[in-house]
C-alpha positions as a Python dict, from the first residue, in 0.01 Angstrom:
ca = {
    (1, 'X'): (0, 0, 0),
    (2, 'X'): (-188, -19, 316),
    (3, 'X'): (-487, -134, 147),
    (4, 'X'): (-299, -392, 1),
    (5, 'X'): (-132, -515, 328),
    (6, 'X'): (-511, -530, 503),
    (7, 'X'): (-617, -724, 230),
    (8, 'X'): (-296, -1016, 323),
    (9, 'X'): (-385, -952, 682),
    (10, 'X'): (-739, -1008, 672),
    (11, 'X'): (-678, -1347, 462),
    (12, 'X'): (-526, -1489, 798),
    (13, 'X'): (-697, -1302, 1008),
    (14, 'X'): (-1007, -1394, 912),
    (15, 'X'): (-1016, -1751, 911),
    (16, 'X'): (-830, -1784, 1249),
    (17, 'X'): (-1121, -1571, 1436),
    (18, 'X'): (-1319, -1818, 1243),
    (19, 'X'): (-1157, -2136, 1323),
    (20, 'X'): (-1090, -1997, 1737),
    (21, 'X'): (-1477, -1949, 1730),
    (22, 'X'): (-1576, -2344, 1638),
    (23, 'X'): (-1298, -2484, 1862),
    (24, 'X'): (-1413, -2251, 2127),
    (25, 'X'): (-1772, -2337, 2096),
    (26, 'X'): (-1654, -2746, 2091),
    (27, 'X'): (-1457, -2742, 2387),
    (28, 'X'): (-1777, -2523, 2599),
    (29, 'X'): (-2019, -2833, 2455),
    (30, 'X'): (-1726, -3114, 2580),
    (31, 'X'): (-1710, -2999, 2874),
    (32, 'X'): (-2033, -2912, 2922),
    (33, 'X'): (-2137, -3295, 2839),
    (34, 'X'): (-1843, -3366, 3038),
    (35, 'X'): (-2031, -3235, 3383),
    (36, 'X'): (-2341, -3350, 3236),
    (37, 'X'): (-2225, -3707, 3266),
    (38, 'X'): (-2049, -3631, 3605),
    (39, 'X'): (-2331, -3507, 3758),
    (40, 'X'): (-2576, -3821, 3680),
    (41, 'X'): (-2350, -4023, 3890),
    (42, 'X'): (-2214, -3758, 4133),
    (43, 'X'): (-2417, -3597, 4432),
    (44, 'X'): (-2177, -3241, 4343),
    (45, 'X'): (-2429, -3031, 4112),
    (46, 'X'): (-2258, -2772, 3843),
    (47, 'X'): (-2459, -2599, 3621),
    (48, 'X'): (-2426, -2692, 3287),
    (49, 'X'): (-2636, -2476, 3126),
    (50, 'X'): (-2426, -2151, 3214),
    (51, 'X'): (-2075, -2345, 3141),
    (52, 'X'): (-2205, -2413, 2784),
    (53, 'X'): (-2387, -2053, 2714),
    (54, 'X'): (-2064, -1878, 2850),
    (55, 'X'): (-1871, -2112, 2601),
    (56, 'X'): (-2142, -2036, 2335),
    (57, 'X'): (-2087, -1661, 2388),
    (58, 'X'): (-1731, -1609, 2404),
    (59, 'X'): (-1738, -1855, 2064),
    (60, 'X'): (-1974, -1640, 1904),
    (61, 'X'): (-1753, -1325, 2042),
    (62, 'X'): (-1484, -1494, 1790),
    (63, 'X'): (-1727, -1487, 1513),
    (64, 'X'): (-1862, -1157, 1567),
    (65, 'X'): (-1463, -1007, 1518),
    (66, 'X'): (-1438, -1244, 1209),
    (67, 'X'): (-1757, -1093, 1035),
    (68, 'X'): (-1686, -732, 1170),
    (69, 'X'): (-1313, -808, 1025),
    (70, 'X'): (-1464, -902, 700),
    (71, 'X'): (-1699, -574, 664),
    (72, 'X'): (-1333, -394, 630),
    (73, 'X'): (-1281, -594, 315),
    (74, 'X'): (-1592, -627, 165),
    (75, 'X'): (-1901, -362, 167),
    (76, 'X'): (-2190, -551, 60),
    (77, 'X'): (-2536, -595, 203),
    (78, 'X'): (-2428, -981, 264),
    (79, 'X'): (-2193, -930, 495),
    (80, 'X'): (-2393, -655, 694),
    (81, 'X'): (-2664, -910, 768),
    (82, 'X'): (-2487, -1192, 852),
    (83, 'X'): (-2317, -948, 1060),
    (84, 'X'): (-2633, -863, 1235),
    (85, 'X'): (-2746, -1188, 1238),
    (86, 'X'): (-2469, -1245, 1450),
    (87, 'X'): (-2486, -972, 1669),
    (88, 'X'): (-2849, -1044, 1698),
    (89, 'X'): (-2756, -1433, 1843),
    (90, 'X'): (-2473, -1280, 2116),
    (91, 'X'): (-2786, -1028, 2204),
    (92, 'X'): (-2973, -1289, 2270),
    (93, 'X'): (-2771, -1564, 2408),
    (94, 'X'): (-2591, -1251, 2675),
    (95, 'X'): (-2977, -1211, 2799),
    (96, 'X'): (-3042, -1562, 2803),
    (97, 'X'): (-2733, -1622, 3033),
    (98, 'X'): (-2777, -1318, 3283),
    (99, 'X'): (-3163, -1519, 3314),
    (100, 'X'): (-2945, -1823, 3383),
    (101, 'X'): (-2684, -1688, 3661),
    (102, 'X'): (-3009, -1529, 3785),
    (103, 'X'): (-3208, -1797, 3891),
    (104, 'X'): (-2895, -1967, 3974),
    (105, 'X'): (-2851, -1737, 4249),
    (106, 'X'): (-3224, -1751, 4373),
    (107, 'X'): (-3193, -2094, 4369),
    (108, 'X'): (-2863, -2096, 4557),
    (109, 'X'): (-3006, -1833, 4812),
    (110, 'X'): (-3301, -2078, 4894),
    (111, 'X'): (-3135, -2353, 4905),
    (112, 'X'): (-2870, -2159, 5174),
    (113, 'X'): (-3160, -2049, 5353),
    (114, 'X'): (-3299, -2398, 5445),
}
Protein backbone atom coordinates (compact mmCIF):
# COMPACT_ATOMS: atom_id res chain seq x y z
CA UNK A 1 0.00 0.00 0.00
CA UNK A 2 2.50 2.56 0.87
CA UNK A 3 4.73 1.47 -1.77
CA UNK A 4 2.11 1.83 -4.07
CA UNK A 5 1.05 5.39 -2.98
CA UNK A 6 5.04 6.56 -3.32
CA UNK A 7 5.04 5.22 -6.57
CA UNK A 8 1.64 7.89 -7.59
CA UNK A 9 3.46 10.46 -5.54
CA UNK A 10 6.70 10.33 -7.06
CA UNK A 11 4.98 10.46 -10.70
CA UNK A 12 4.05 14.18 -9.77
CA UNK A 13 6.53 14.76 -7.69
CA UNK A 14 9.08 14.15 -9.81
CA UNK A 15 8.48 16.06 -12.77
CA UNK A 16 7.44 19.25 -10.83
CA UNK A 17 11.06 19.38 -8.99
CA UNK A 18 12.02 18.90 -12.55
CA UNK A 19 10.06 21.44 -14.28
CA UNK A 20 10.66 24.22 -10.91
CA UNK A 21 14.42 23.52 -11.66
CA UNK A 22 14.40 24.78 -15.64
CA UNK A 23 12.01 27.69 -14.88
CA UNK A 24 14.17 28.54 -11.99
CA UNK A 25 17.36 28.38 -13.87
CA UNK A 26 15.44 30.66 -16.92
CA UNK A 27 14.27 33.31 -14.86
CA UNK A 28 18.24 33.58 -12.93
CA UNK A 29 19.61 33.82 -16.88
CA UNK A 30 16.57 36.67 -17.73
CA UNK A 31 17.33 38.52 -15.28
CA UNK A 32 20.69 38.13 -15.25
CA UNK A 33 20.75 39.41 -19.11
CA UNK A 34 18.29 41.74 -17.86
CA UNK A 35 21.14 43.73 -15.61
CA UNK A 36 23.52 42.83 -18.18
CA UNK A 37 21.81 45.11 -20.62
CA UNK A 38 21.08 47.71 -17.82
CA UNK A 39 24.36 48.04 -16.86
CA UNK A 40 25.92 48.85 -20.52
CA UNK A 41 23.86 51.91 -20.48
CA UNK A 42 23.65 52.65 -16.72
CA UNK A 43 26.60 54.08 -14.50
CA UNK A 44 24.78 51.66 -11.33
CA UNK A 45 27.04 48.34 -11.48
CA UNK A 46 25.27 44.86 -10.19
CA UNK A 47 26.99 41.87 -10.45
CA UNK A 48 25.72 39.62 -12.77
CA UNK A 49 27.75 36.90 -12.39
CA UNK A 50 26.57 36.09 -8.69
CA UNK A 51 22.69 36.87 -9.64
CA UNK A 52 22.96 34.12 -12.34
CA UNK A 53 25.21 31.42 -10.25
CA UNK A 54 22.80 31.93 -7.22
CA UNK A 55 19.92 31.30 -9.81
CA UNK A 56 22.01 28.40 -11.29
CA UNK A 57 22.34 26.87 -7.80
CA UNK A 58 19.08 27.08 -6.26
CA UNK A 59 17.88 25.56 -9.98
CA UNK A 60 20.16 22.82 -9.69
CA UNK A 61 18.98 22.49 -5.79
CA UNK A 62 15.50 21.56 -7.66
CA UNK A 63 17.18 18.97 -9.66
CA UNK A 64 19.22 17.51 -7.08
CA UNK A 65 15.59 16.69 -4.94
CA UNK A 66 14.17 15.40 -8.35
CA UNK A 67 17.10 12.82 -8.88
CA UNK A 68 17.42 12.07 -5.05
CA UNK A 69 13.38 11.63 -5.32
CA UNK A 70 13.88 9.28 -8.13
CA UNK A 71 16.66 6.97 -6.30
CA UNK A 72 13.43 6.08 -3.94
CA UNK A 73 11.82 4.57 -6.99
CA UNK A 74 14.36 3.19 -8.90
CA UNK A 75 17.81 1.47 -7.60
CA UNK A 76 19.96 1.31 -10.50
CA UNK A 77 23.51 2.41 -11.15
CA UNK A 78 21.88 5.10 -13.71
CA UNK A 79 20.29 6.99 -11.47
CA UNK A 80 23.19 6.98 -8.80
CA UNK A 81 25.45 8.71 -11.30
CA UNK A 82 23.43 11.10 -12.69
CA UNK A 83 22.76 11.69 -9.18
CA UNK A 84 26.35 12.39 -8.52
CA UNK A 85 26.81 14.05 -11.50
CA UNK A 86 24.56 16.41 -10.12
CA UNK A 87 25.76 16.75 -6.84
CA UNK A 88 29.16 17.03 -8.33
CA UNK A 89 27.87 20.43 -10.54
CA UNK A 90 26.11 22.17 -7.12
CA UNK A 91 29.78 21.23 -5.51
CA UNK A 92 31.22 23.00 -7.86
CA UNK A 93 29.08 25.85 -8.86
CA UNK A 94 28.60 26.56 -4.46
CA UNK A 95 32.64 27.01 -4.61
CA UNK A 96 32.61 28.86 -7.66
CA UNK A 97 30.08 31.42 -6.13
CA UNK A 98 31.68 31.82 -2.53
CA UNK A 99 35.04 32.79 -5.13
CA UNK A 100 32.55 35.22 -6.66
CA UNK A 101 30.97 37.08 -3.43
CA UNK A 102 34.66 36.94 -2.44
CA UNK A 103 36.30 39.07 -4.68
CA UNK A 104 33.19 40.98 -4.77
CA UNK A 105 33.86 42.10 -1.40
CA UNK A 106 37.68 42.84 -1.96
CA UNK A 107 36.71 44.68 -4.71
CA UNK A 108 34.00 46.59 -2.85
CA UNK A 109 36.47 47.16 0.16
CA UNK A 110 39.01 48.88 -2.29
CA UNK A 111 36.93 50.62 -4.01
CA UNK A 112 35.41 52.09 -0.33
CA UNK A 113 38.80 52.71 0.62
CA UNK A 114 39.68 55.21 -2.18
Amino acid sequence: MLSRFLEIALEWVVPICELIAVIVILIAVGIAFFYYIRNLFTPEERDVKIDLMSGMSLGIEFAMAAEILKTLEKHDLETLLVLGGVILIRVILALMIQYELKGSRNETRKNDEQ
